[in-house]
Structures are given as structure tokens and as C-alpha cells.
N, C-alpha and C positions, 0 to 999 in steps of 0.2 A: 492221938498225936498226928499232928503233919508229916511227920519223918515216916510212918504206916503207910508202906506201898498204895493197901485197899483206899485208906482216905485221899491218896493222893490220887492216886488215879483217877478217883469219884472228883475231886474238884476240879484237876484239871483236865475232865475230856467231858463231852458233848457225845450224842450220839445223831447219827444219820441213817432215816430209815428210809429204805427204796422198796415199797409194797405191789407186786405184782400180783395180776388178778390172773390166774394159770387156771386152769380144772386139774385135780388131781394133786395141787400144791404143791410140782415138780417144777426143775428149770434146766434148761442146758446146762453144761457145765459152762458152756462158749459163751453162754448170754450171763451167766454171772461174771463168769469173770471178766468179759469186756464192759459191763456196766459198772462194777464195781470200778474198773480201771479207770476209766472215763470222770465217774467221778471223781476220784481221785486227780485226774488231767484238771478238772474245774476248782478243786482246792487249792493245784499247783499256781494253776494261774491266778487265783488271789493271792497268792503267795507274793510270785513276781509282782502284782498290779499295786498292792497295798501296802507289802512290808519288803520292797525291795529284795526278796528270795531269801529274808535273814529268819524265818520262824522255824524254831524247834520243833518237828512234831513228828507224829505217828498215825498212820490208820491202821486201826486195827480192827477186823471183820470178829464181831462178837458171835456165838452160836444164837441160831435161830429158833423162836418161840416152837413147839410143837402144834403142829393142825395150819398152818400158814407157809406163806413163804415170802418173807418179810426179811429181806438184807439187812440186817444193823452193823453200821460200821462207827467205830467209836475214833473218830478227833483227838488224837491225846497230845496235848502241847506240853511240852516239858520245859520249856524255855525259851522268856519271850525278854530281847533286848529293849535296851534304854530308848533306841530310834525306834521302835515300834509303837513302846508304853507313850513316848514321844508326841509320833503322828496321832494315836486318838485322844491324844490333848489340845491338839490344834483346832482350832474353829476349820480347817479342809476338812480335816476327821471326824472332827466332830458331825456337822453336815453332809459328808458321805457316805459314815456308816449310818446315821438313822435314814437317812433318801432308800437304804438297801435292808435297813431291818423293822424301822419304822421306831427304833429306840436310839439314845444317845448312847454312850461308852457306856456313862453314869448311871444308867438306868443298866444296863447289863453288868456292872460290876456290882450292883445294886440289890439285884435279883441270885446271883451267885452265892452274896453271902447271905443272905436270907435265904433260899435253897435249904443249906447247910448250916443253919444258926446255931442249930443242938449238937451237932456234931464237933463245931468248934467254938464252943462256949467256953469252955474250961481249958483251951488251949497256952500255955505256960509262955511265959517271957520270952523263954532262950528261940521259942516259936513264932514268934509273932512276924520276923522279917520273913520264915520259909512261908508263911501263914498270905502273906500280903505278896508273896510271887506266887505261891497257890491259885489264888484270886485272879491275879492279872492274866497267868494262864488260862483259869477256866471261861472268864469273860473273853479271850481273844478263840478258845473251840468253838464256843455257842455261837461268835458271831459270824466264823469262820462257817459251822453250820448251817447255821440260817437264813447267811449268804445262796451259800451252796444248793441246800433245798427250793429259796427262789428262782433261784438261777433255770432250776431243771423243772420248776412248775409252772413259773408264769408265761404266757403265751408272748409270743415276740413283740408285739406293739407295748406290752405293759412292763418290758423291760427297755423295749426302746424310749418310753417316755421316763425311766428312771433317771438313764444315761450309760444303759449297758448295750451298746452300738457292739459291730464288727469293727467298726473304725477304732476304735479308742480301747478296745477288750478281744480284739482279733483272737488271742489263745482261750479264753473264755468262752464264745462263742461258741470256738471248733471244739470245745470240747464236749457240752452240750449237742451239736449236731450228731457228734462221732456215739454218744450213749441214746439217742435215739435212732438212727442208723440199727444199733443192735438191737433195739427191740421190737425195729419194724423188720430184721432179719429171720426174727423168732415167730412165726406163726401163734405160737401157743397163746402168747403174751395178746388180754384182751383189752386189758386198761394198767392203767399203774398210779399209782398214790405215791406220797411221802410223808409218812404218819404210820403209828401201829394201831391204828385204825381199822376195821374195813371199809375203807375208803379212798374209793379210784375216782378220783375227777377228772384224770386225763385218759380219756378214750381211746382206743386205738386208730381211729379216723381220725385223731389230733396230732399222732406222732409225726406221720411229714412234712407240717407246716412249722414242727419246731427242730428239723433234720436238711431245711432247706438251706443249701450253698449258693450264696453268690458271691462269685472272685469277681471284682471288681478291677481293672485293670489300672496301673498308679499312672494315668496320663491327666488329659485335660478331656478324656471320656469319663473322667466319673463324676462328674458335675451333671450331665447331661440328662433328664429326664425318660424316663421309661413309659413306654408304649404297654399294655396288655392285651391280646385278642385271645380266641379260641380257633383254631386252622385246624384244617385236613390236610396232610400229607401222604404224598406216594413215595416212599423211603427206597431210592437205589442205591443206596451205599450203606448199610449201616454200620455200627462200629461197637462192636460188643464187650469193649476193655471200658470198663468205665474209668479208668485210670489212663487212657489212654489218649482223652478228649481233649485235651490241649494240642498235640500234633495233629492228631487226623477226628476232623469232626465230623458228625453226622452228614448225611448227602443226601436232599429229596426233589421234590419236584410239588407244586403246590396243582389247585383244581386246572389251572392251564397249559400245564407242563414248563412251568419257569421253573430252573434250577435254585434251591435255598442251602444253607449250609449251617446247622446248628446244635449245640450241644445240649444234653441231658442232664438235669441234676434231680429230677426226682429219685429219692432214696426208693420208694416204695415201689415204684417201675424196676430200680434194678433189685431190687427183692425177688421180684417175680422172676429178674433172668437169674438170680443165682441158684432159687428152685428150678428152673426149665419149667416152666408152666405156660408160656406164652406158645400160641399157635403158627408158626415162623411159615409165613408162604414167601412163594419167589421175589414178591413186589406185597411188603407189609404195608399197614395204609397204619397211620396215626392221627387222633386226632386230640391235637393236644392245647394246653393252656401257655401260652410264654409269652416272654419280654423280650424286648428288643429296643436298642435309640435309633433315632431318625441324625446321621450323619451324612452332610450333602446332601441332603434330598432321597438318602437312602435308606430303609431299614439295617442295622450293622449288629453285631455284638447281641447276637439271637440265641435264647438259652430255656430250653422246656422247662415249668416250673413244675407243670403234672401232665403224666400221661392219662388221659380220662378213657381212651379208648386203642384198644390193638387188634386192627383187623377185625375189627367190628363189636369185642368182648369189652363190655365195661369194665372198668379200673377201676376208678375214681371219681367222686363231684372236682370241682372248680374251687380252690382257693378263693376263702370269702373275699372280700376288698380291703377289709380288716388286714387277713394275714399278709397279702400282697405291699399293701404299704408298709407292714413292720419290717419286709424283707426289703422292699425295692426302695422307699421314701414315696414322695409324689411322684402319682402316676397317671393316666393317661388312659381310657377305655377305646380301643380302634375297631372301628366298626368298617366293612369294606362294605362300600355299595355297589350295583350292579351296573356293568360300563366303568368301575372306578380301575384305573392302572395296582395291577396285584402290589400285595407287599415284597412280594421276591425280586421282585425288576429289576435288577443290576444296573 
């Protein structure tokens, strides 16, 4: 029967699996539960984005398989309104749920009750209305799901061409940066999957380029085209709050002693300052990958995308051209030649 917590439950939730490739099939306590959170931040914001913050539901952290370490968190919708069932009736709905799952409503309300055919075959009259909100719940988890696991696996160009911007998904976004943030926090963590698979397709060299922030400033700077180079820096000031880089930014000096002033958003640089690993001398040299516009004739609005080198230890490769445009849009390679006016020149 429908009214059977077990059936119900099974109809209306979905599961989400977050598979970490660890040794020893251990995890912080800190990194589950801010990945779990995080995801959860990327549910919310489909919440807001597609059902106006009106969806019924539940996560719920299921026990994990033995010999793995394999997050399952189970989506339970228990109640999904008239305006929700609504919007994936709509030809909007319709075309932006399949743009993000690759199926229409139909085909996912489709697949639910076939799922579960045997189970509710012999379901009785008095059942049929709880029987068809059942349904509509468990097609709103999966896609809720399916959403969610793209969101956290496809690399940022291939969601930028979806239509999953910062512009338009700013909480979505941030939420996805904030759960890889944590698993470029966790050393252990070597790759991580979304499947009960063993299957990590996203590498640990993959996590900063889908953890990279850019605040974009709401003037008539954010129109403005982005510069890329590779620079050496002699760092006189630096600034060790990573939260703090709005008020007081970074302070260096480039190869001819011109004054620059620029902030850090590589996640996996301030990984390394949260372990203290980095080699701190009096005058640190960096040599790093960032963006910047050409305002007035000026480089402005200068922001580390990777730190590749510290005082001379390698860090990191260079963000492909790939990831640079799914974060920056069109951009711009600057090359300095020799005799050319520095890019620091105030």
C-alpha cells in the first residue's frame, strides 16, 4: 500500500552518492560533514531557482555500504505543490529541466513508475490519488538528484554552456565552490566520484578549477574583457586572512620594482596556508597565473587564479584555457615583451 512508510519513502526519494577515493576508506569528520552540507546548499538553491523555496523535503544521510566510503544521502520529497507540478508542465519547464537532466518531466515521471510497477500494481482505489502525489514526489527527488550530481561533476565550461552561470545561479555556484574548497582542505581525499561505483573521474588536480571564485564587481566593470598572464612577483605586504581581501589586498612589486596590488582566490594555495606548509621568507617571491582588465590604459581589478609557485616550490600547473574561460568568459593571453611598459605601471 501507499500509506506503508517503506513504499513510500522508496517512491518518493532518490538517492545521492558522493564517493571519495581516501586509502583506508576513512574521512574527517569535518569533510563529511561540510560536503554533505554544501551539498545540501546546492539542493537549496534549486529549491529557490526552480520551485520558488516552496518544495517539501528531506535529506536524509543513509548508512554507508561496508569496505567504501561512499556518502549516500537520500532526497525525500514529501510534498510537492500545485505551482511546482505546475512549472514542469510548462514548455520553460519543460526545456529546462531536460537542458539539465537530458530527460523531459515525462520521461522522469515515466521511469518512476516503471521503477516500481510491481510494487504498485495492485494498489486499490481509495489509493490511487496518494499513489499519483507519490509519483510526482519521486519524479521531483530524481530530478532534484540528477540536477545536484551534475552540478558537482561537470567541469565549469560544460555547465556554463548549459546555462548554469554565477550570473543567473550565484547560490548554486557558491555552493559547489564551498564543497570543493573542502575536499581540496582534506589532503587525504585523492579523487571523488558520484555513483556507487568505484569510479573517481574527478581527480584531485580537477578540484580548483571547479572551487574558483570570481566576485565580479555590479558596475559597468563587468562587461569588460579579461587579460591572462603568468608573473613573478616580490610580495611586500602580504595578507594572510583569506577573508580579509576585500579591505586590505595583497602588496608586491613585479621584475622592476613597480608596486601591484592584488587578491588571491586560489582555494588550493590557501589549503597549503591552512596546513602551514609553505616556506615564509622575508620577501616571498610568487609566481602566479591571474586576470586582470585593462581600465584607462591600466591593468585594474587583478586577482590570482593559481598560485603555481612559492619561493620557488612548485604548487600547481596553469589552468587549461578551457577552465579560464568557463570562469572569466572571453579572454585575452598578455604576453610582455622586452622594452614593453610592465603591467604594474600605475
Amino acid at each position: 500500500m501507499v500509506y506503508d512508510f517503506g513504499l513510500k519513502f522508496e517512491l518518493q526519494s532518490d538517492q545521492l552518492f558522493i564517493h571519495f577515493d581516501v586509502s583506508e576508506h576513512h574521512l574527517k569528520l569535518e569533510t563529511f560533514i561540510q560536503t554533505a552540507t554544501h551539498a545540501q546548499d546546492v539542493i537549496k538553491a534549486l529549491d529557490k531557482e526552480l520551485f520558488d523555496g516552496k518544495l517539501k523535503y528531506d535529506l536524509i544521510v543513509v548508512p554507508p555500504e561496508e569496505g567504501s566510503f561512499l556518502t549516500r544521502l537520500a532526497v525525500y520529497v514529501w510534498a510537492a505543490g500545485a505551482s511546482i507540478i505546475g512549472f514542469l508542465e510548462t514548455d520553460i519547464g519543460k526545456a529546462f529541466i531536460e537542458g539539465l537532466t537530458d530527460k523531459e518531466p515525462a520521461e522522469w515521471v515515466k521511469e518512476t513508475t516503471e521503477k516500481y510497477a510491481d510494487k504498485i500494481k495492485n494498489v486499490t482505489k481509495e489509493d490511487e490519488v496518494a499513489l499519483q502525489e507519490a509519483v510526482e514526489c519521486g519524479t521531483i527527488a530524481r530530478v532534484i538528484t540528477r540536477i545536484t550530481k551534475n552540478v558537482l561533476e561537470k567541469e565549469s565550461r560544460e555547465l556554463k554552456r548549459i546555462g548554469i552561470t554565477e550570473a543567473h545561479f550565484p547560490n548554486l555556484i557558491e555552493a559547489r565552490n564551498e564543497f570543493y574548497e573542502a575536499c581540496i582542505a582534506d589532503r587525504e581525499i585523492k579523487a571523488i566520484g558520484f555513483s556507487d561505483d568505484n569510479d573517481f573521474p574527478i581527480p584531485r588536480q580537477s578540484f580548483p578549477e571547479r572551487a574558483i571564485k570570481v566576485t565580479r564587481k555590479e558596475s559597468e566593470d563587468d562587461e569588460l574583457p579579461w587579460e591572462v598572464s603568468i608573473e613573478s612577483i616580490f610580495v611586500t605586504s602580504p595578507n594572510w586572512d583569506q577573508d580579509d581581501q576585500s579591505s586590505r589586498k595583497w602588496k608586491g612589486k613585479d621584475s622592476i620594482r613597480r608596486e601591484c596590488y592584488f587578491i588571491i582566490i586560489d582555494q588550493e594555495f590557501w589549503g597549503h596556508v591552512k596546513l602551514k606548509d609553505l616556506h615564509v621568507a622575508v620577501l616571498d617571491v610568487l609566481k602566479v597565473q591571474w586576470a586582470f582588465q585593462i581600465i584607462a590604459g591600466r591593468p585594474q581589478n587583478r586577482r590570482v587564479l593559481r598560485v603555481l609557485e612559492f619561493n620557488g616550490e612548485v604548487l600547481a600547473e596553469p589552468l587549461s584555457h578551457g577552465a579560464l574561460t568557463a570562469v572569466l568568459g572571453d579572454i585575452t593571453t598578455s604576453r610582455k615583451v622586452a622594452g614593453q611598459r610592465s603591467l604594474f605601471e600605475e
